[in-house]
C-alpha positions as a Markdown table, in Angstrom:
| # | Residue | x | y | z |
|---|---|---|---|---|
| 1 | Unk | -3.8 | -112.5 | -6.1 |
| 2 | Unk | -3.4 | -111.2 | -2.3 |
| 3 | Unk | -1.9 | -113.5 | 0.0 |
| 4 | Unk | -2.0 | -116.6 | -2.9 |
| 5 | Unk | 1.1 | -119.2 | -2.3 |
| 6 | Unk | 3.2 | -118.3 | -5.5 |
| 7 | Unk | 6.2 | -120.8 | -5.0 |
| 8 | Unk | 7.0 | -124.0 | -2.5 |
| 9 | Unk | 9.7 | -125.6 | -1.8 |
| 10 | Unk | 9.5 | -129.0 | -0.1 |
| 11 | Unk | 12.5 | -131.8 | 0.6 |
| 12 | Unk | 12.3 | -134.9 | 2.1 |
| 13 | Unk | 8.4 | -135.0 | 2.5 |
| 14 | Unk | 6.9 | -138.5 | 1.8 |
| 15 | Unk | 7.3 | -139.2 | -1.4 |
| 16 | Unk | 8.8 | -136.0 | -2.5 |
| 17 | Unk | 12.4 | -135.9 | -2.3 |
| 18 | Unk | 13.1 | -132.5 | -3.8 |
| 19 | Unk | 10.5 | -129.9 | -4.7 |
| 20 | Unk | 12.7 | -126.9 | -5.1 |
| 21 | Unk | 11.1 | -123.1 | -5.9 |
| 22 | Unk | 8.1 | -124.5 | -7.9 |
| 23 | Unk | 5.7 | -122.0 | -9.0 |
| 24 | Unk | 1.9 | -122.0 | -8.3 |
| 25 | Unk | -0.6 | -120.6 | -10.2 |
| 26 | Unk | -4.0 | -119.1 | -9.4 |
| 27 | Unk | -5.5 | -122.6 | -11.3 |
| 28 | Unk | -3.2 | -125.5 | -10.5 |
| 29 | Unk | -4.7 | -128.9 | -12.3 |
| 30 | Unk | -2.7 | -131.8 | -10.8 |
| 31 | Unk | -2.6 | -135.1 | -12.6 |
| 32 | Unk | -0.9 | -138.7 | -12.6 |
| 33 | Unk | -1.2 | -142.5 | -12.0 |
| 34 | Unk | -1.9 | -143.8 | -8.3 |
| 35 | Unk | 0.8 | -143.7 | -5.8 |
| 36 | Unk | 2.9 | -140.6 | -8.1 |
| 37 | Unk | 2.4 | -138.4 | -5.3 |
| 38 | Unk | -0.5 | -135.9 | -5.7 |
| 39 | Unk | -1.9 | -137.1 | -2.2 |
| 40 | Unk | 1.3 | -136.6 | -0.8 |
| 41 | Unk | 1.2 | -133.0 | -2.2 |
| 42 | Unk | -2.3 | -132.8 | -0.5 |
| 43 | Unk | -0.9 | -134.1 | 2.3 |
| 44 | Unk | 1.8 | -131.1 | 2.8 |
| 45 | Unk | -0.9 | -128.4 | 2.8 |
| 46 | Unk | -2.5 | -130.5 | 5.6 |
| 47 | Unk | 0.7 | -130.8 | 7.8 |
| 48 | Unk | 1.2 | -127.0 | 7.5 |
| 49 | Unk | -2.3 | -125.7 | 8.4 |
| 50 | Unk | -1.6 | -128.1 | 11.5 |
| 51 | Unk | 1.0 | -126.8 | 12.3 |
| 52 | Unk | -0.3 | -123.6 | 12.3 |
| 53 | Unk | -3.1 | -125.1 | 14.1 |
| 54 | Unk | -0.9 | -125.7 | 17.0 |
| 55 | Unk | -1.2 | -129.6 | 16.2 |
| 56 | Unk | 2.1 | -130.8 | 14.6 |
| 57 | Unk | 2.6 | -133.3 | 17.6 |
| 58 | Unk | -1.2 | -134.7 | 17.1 |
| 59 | Unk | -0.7 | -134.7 | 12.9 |
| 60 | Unk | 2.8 | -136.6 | 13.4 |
| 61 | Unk | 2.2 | -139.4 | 16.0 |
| 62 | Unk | -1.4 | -139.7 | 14.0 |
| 63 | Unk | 0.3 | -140.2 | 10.5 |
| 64 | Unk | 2.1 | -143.2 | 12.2 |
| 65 | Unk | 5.2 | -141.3 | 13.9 |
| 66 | Unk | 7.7 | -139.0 | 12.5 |
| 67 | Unk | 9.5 | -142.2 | 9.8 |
| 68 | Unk | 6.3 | -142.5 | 8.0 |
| 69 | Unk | 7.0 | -138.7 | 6.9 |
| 70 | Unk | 10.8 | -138.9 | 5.9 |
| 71 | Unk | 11.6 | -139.7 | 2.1 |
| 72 | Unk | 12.8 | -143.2 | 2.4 |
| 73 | Unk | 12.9 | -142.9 | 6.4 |
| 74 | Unk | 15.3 | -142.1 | 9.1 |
| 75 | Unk | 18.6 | -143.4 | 6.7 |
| 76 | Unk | 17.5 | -141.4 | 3.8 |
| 77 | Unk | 16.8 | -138.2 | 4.9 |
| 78 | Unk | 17.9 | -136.6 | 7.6 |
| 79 | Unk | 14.9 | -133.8 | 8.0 |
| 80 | Unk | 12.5 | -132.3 | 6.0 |
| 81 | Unk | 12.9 | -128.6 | 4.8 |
| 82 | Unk | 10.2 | -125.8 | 3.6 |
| 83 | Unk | 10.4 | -122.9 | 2.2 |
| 84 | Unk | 6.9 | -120.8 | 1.1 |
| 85 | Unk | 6.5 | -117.6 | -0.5 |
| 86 | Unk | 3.3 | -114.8 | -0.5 |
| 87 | Unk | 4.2 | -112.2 | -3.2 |
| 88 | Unk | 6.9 | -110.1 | -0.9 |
| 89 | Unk | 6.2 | -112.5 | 2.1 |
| 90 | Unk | 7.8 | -115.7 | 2.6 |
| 91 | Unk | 8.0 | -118.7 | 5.5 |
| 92 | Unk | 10.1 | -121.3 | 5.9 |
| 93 | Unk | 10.7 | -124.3 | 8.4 |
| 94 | Unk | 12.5 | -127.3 | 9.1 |
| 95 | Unk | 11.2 | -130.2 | 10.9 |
| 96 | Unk | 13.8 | -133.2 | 12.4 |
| 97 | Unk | 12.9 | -136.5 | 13.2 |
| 98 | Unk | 13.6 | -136.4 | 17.8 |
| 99 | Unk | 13.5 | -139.5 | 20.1 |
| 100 | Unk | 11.7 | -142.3 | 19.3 |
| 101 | Unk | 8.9 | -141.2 | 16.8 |
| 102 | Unk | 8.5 | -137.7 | 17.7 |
| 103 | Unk | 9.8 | -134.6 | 16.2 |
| 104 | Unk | 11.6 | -131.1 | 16.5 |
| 105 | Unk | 11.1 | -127.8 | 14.3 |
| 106 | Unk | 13.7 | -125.7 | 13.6 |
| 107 | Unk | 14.9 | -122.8 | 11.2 |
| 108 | Unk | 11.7 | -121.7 | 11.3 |
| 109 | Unk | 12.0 | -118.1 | 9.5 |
| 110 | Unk | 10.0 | -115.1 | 8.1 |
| 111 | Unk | 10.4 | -113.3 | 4.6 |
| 112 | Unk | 9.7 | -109.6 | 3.6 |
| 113 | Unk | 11.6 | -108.1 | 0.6 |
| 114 | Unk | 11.4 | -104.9 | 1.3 |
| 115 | Unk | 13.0 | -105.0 | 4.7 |
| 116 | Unk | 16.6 | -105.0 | 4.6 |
| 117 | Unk | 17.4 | -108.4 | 6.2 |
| 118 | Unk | 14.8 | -110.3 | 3.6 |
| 119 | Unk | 14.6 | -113.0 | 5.4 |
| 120 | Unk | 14.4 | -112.9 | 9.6 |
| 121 | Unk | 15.4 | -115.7 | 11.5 |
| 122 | Unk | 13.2 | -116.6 | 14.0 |
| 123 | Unk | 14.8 | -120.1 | 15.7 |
| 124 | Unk | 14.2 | -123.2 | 16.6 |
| 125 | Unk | 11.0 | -124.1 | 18.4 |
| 126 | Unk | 10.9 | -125.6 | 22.1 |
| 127 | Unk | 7.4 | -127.0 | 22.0 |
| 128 | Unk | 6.9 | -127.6 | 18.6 |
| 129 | Unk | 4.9 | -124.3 | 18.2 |
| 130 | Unk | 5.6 | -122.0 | 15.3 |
| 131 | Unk | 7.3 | -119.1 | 16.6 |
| 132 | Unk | 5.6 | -117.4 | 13.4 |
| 133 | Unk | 2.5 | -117.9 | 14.9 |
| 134 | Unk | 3.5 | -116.6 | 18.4 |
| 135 | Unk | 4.9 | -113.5 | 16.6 |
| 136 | Unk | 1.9 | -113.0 | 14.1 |
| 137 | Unk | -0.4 | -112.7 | 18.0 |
| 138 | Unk | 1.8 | -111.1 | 19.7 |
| 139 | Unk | 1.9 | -107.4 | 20.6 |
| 140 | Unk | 5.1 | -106.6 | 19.3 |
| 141 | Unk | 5.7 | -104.7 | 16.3 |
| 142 | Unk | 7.1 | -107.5 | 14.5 |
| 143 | Unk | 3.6 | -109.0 | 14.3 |
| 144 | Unk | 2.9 | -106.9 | 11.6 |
| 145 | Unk | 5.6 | -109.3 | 9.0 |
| 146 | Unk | 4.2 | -112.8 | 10.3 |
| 147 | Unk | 0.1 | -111.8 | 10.5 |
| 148 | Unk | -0.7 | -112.0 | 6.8 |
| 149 | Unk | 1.3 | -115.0 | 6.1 |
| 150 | Unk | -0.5 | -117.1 | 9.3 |
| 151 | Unk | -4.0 | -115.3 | 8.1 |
| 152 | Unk | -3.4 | -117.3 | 4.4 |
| 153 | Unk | -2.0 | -120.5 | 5.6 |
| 154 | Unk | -4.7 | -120.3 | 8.6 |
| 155 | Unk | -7.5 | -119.8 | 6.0 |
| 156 | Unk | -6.1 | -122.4 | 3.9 |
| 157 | Unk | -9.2 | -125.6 | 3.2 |
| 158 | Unk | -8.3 | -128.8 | 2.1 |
| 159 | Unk | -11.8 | -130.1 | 1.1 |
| 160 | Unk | -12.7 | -133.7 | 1.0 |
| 161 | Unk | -16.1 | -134.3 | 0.0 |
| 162 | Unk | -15.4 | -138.7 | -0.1 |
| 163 | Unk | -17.7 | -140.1 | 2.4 |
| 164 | Unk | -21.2 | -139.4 | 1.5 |
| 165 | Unk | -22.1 | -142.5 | 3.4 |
| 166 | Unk | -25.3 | -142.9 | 5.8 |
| 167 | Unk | -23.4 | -142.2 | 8.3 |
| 168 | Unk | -21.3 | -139.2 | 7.2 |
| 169 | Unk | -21.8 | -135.8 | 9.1 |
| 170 | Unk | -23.1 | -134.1 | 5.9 |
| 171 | Unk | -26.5 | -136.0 | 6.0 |
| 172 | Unk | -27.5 | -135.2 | 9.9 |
| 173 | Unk | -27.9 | -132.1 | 11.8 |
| 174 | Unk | -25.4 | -129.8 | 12.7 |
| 175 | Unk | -26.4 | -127.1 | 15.6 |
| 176 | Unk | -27.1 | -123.8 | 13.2 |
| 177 | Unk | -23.8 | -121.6 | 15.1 |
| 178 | Unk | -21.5 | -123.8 | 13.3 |
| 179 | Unk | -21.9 | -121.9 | 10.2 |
| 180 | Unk | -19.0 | -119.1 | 10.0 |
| 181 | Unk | -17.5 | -121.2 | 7.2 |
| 182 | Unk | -17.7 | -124.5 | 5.6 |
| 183 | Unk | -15.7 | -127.0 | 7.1 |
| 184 | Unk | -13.9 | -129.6 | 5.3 |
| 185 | Unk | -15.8 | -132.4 | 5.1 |
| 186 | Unk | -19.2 | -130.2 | 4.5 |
| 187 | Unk | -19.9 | -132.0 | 8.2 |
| 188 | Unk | -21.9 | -128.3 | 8.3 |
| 189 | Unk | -23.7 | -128.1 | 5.3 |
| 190 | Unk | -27.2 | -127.0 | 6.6 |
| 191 | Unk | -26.4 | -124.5 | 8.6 |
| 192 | Unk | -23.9 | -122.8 | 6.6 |
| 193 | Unk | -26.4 | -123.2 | 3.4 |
| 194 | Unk | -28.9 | -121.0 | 6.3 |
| 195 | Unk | -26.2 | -118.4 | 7.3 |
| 196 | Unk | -26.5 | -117.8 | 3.2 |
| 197 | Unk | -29.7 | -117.6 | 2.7 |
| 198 | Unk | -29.7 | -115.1 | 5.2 |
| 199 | Unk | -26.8 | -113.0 | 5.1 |
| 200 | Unk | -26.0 | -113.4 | 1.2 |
| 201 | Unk | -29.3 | -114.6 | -0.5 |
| 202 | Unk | -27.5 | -113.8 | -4.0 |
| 203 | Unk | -24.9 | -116.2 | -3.6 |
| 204 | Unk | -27.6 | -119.0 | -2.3 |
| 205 | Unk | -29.2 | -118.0 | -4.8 |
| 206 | Unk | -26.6 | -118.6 | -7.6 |
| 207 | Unk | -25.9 | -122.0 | -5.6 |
| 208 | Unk | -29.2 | -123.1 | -5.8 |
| 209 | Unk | -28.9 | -122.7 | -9.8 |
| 210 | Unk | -25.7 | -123.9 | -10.0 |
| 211 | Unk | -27.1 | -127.5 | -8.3 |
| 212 | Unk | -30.7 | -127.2 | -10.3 |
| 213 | Unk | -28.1 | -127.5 | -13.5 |
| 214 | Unk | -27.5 | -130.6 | -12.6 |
| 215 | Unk | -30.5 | -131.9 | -10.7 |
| 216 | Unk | -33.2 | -130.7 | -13.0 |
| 217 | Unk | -35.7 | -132.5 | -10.4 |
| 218 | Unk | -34.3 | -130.3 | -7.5 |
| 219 | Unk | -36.2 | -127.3 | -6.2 |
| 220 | Unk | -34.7 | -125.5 | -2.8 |
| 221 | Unk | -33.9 | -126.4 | 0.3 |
| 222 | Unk | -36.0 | -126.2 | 3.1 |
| 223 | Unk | -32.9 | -126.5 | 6.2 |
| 224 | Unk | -35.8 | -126.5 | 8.9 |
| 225 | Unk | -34.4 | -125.9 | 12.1 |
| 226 | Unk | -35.6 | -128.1 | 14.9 |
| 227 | Unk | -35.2 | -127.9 | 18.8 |
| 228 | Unk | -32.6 | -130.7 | 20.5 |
| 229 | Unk | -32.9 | -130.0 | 23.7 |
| 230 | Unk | -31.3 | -126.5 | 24.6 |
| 231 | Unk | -30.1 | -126.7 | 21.0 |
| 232 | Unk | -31.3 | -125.6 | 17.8 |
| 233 | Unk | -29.9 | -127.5 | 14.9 |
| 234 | Unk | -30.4 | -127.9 | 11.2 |
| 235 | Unk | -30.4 | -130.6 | 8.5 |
| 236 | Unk | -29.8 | -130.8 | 4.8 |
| 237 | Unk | -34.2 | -131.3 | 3.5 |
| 238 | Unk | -35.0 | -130.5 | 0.6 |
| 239 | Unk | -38.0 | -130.7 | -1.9 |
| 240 | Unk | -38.6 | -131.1 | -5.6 |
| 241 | Unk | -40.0 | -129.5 | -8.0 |
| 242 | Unk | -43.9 | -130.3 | -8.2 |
| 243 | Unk | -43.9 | -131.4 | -4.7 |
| 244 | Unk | -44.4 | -130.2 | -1.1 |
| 245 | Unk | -43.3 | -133.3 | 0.3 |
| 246 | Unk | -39.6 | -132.9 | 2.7 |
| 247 | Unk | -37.0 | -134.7 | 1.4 |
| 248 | Unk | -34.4 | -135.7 | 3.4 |
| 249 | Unk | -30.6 | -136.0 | 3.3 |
| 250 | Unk | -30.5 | -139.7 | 3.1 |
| 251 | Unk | -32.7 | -139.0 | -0.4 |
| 252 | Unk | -30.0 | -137.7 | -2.4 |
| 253 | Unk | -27.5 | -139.8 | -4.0 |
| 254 | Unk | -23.8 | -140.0 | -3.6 |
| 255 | Unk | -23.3 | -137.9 | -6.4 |
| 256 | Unk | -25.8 | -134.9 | -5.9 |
| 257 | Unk | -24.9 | -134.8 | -1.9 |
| 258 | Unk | -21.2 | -134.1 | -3.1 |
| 259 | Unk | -21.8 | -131.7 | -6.3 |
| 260 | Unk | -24.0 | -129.4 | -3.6 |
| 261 | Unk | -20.9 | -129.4 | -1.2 |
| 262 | Unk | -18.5 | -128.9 | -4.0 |
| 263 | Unk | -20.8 | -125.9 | -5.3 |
| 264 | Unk | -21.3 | -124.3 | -2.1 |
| 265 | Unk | -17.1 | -124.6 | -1.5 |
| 266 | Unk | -16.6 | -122.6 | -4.9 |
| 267 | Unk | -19.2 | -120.4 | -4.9 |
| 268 | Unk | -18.5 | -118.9 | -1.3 |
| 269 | Unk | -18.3 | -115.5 | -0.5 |
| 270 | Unk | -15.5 | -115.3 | 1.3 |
| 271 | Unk | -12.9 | -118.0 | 0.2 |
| 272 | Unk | -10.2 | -119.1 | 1.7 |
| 273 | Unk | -6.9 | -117.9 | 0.1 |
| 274 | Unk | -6.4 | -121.7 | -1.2 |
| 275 | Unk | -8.6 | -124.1 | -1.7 |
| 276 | Unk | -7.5 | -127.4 | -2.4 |
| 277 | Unk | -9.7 | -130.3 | -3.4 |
| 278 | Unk | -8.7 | -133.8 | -3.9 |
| 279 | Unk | -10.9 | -136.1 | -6.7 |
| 280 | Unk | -13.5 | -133.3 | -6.8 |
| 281 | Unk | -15.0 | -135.7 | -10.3 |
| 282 | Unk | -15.6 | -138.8 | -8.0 |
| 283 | Unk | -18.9 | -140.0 | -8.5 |
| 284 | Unk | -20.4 | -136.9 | -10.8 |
| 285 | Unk | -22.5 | -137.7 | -13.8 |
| 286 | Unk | -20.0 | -137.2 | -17.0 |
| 287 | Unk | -22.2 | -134.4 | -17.6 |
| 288 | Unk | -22.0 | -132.9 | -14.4 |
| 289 | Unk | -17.7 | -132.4 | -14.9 |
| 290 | Unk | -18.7 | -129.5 | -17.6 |
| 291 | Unk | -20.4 | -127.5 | -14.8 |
| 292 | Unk | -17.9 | -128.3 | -12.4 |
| 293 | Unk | -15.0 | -127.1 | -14.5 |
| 294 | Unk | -16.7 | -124.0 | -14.8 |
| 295 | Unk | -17.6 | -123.7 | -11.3 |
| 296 | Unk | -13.1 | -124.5 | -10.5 |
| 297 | Unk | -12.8 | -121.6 | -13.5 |
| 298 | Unk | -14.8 | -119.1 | -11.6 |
| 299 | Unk | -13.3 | -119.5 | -8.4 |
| 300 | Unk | -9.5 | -119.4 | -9.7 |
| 301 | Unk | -10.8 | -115.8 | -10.3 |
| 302 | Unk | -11.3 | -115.1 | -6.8 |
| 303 | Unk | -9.0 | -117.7 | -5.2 |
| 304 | Unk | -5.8 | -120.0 | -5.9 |
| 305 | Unk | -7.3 | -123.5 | -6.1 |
| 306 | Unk | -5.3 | -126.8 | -6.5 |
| 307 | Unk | -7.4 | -130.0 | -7.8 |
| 308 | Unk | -5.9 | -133.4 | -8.2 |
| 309 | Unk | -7.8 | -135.4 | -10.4 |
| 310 | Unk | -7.6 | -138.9 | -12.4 |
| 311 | Unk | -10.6 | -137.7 | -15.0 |
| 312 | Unk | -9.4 | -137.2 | -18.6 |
| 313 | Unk | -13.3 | -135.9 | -19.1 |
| 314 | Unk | -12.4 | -133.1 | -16.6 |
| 315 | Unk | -8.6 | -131.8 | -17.5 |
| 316 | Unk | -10.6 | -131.4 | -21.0 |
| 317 | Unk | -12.2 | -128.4 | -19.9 |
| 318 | Unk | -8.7 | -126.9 | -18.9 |
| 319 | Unk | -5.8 | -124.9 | -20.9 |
| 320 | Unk | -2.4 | -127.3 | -21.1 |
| 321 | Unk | -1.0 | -124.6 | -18.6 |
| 322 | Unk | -3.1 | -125.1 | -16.0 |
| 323 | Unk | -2.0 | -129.3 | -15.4 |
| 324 | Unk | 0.6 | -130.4 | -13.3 |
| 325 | Unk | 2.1 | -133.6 | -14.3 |
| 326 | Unk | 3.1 | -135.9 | -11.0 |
| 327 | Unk | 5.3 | -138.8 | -12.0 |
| 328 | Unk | 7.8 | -140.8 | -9.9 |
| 329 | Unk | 11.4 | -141.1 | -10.6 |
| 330 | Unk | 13.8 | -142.7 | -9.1 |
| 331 | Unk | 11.6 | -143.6 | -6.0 |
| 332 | Unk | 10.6 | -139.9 | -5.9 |
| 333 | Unk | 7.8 | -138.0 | -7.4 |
| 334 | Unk | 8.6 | -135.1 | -9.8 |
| 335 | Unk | 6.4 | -132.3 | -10.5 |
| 336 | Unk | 6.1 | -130.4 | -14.5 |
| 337 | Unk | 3.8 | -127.5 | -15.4 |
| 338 | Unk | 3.0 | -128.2 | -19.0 |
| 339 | Unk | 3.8 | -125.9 | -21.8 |
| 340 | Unk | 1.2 | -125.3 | -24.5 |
| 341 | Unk | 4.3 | -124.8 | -27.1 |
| 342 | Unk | 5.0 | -128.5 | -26.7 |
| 343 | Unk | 1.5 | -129.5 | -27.7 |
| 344 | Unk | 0.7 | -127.3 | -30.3 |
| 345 | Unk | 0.6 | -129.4 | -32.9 |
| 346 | Unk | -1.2 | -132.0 | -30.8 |
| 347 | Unk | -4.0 | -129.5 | -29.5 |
| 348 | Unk | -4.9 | -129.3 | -33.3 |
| 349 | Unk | -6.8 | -132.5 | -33.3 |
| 350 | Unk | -6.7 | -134.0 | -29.9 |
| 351 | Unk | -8.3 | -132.6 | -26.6 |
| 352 | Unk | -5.5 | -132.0 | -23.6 |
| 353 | Unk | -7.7 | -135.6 | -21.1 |
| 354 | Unk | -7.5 | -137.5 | -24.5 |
| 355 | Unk | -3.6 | -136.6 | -24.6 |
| 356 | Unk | -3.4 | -137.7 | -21.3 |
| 357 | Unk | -5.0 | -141.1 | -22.2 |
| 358 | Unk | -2.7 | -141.5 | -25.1 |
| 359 | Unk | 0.2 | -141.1 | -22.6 |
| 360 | Unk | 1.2 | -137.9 | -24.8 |
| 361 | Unk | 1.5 | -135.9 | -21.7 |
| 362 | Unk | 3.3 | -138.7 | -19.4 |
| 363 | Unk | 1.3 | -138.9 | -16.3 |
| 364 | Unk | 0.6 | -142.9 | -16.1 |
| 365 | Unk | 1.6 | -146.0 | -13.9 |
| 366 | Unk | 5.8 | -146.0 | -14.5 |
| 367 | Unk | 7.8 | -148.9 | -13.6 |
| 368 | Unk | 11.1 | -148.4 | -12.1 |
């Protein structure tokens, strides 16, 4: 799959200590008891698209300074090391703790295998700007090795759908030109939902099923837009079947607000070239998670996802290959790709969640 992260290395991050050449998959399930580490994992993608962002400084001094990063802090580890790589592409970075609670990046370097060199040494950063980045939009030849790999990790989403609360973004207007994609926390919902309707009425169109499957009651959505001024923004209304009246936001539950964001993330036309979703089960109906697997199936197709979960009910609709076991050991979390050879036997009478709850596959609370 173009431009699809096929291996990582991370050392010193958090919680993972040593993370070395681990191989990703179009489908990448991750599972394992609270605190093992699959946030933390979560949490890498975020630093990076930061970083690539321009806002390393912001993300560290945010995340509580540059210790709160280190495996075990300042007396532990001495930096953190990355390495990524993109089919023939590659990118890899170091980042140092600096004075105080601040830090430096360093090694930063670029991978091609079919140059010569391989890998390219770009330096060490002054500002704490990626000098991949300044190459990729620059005018130089070079820019031709470092543009595809800032265009994945810059088209990378980390969705999380969590707060569906009165007050979150998803349930009030949005001004309608915010809709050139779907941001992370849906805070755009309507008006992307309009910029489909629109533009690519087949894909609202299957969306529209897709969230009818699970709220039988559901009909369309209406997305009026309405004047604010010098501003023309939309909301999420709706109506139901048999009715004209306008629903509003606030009228669907926790559950149905975040199964129409999570539907209109994997059914997109244009995906990012990861997607990574954290919890996408929380608050669905048990027999919404069939629909939703399917939906995370479908989109591996045309996209590398990466879902943590803590649903049994949902890793059942998944092949053994597809989980990722996080566990901790020795203070640090590990990560396993399961083989289906080792459950084979198992698979015969027992579903791969229902392993999982047995503590077949290992992926529960561990006391060191």
């Amino acid at each position: 799959m173009a431009n699809s992260l096929d291996r990582l290395t991370i050392k010193g991050f958090k919680s993972i200590k040593r993370l070395t050449d681990f191989e990703l998959k179009s489908l990448n399930v991750l599972i394992g008891a609270n605190g093992a580490g699959k946030s933390n994992l979560i949490e890498y993608f975020r630093m990076l698209r930061n970083l690539i962002d321009g806002n390393l400084d912001e993300y560290i001094q945010a995340g509580g300074g540059i210790s709160d990063f280190l495996f075990h802090g300042r007396k532990t580890t001495s930096r953190m090391e990355f390495e990524m790589r993109f089919g023939v592409r590659g990118y890899r970075f170091n980042i140092t703790p600096g004075p105080l609670e601040g830090c430096a990046l360093n090694g930063e370097a670029r991978y091609y295998e079919p140059g010569s060199t391989k890998w390219w040494e770009l330096g060490n950063s002054l500002d704490r700007k990626s000098l991949l980045v300044k190459e990729a939009k620059s005018d130089s030849r070079d820019s031709q090795y470092s543009m595809p790999v800032y265009e994945a990790i810059s088209s990378w989403q980390i969705y999380h759908f969590h707060d569906t609360s009165p007050t979150a973004a998803m349930r009030h207007y949005e001004i309608i030109q915010d809709n050139k994609y779907l941001r992370f926390d849906a805070s755009n919902i309507a008006p992307y939902l309009l910029r489909l309707r629109k533009k690519n009425p087949e894909i609202y169109q299957e969306i529209l099923e897709t969230v009818r499957l699970v709220m039988p009651f559901f009909d369309d959505f209406l997305l009026d837009v309405t004047e604010f001024g010098d501003k023309q923004k939309a909301n999420l209304s709706w109506r139901q079947k048999g009715s004209d009246y306008p629903m509003q936001p606030y009228h669907f539950s926790d559950g149905s607000i975040r199964f129409i964001c999570l539907a209109t993330a994997l059914l997109q036309p244009n995906p990012p070239s990861t997607i990574i979703i954290d919890e996408p089960e929380l608050g669905l109906h048990p027999s919404a998670l069939s629909i939703l697997a399917e939906l995370i199936h479908n989109s591996s197709l045309r996209t590398q996802l990466i879902i943590a979960t803590q649903s049994p009910a949902l890793i059942d609709h998944f092949g053994v290959e597809d989980v990722i076991v996080v566990n901790r050991k020795e203070g640090g979390s590990t990560f396993e790709r399961l083989k289906e050879k080792a459950f084979k036997a198992w698979l015969e009478t027992y579903s791969v969640g229902e392993l999982w709850s047995k503590n077949v596959i290992a992926g529960g609370p561990s006391y060191e």
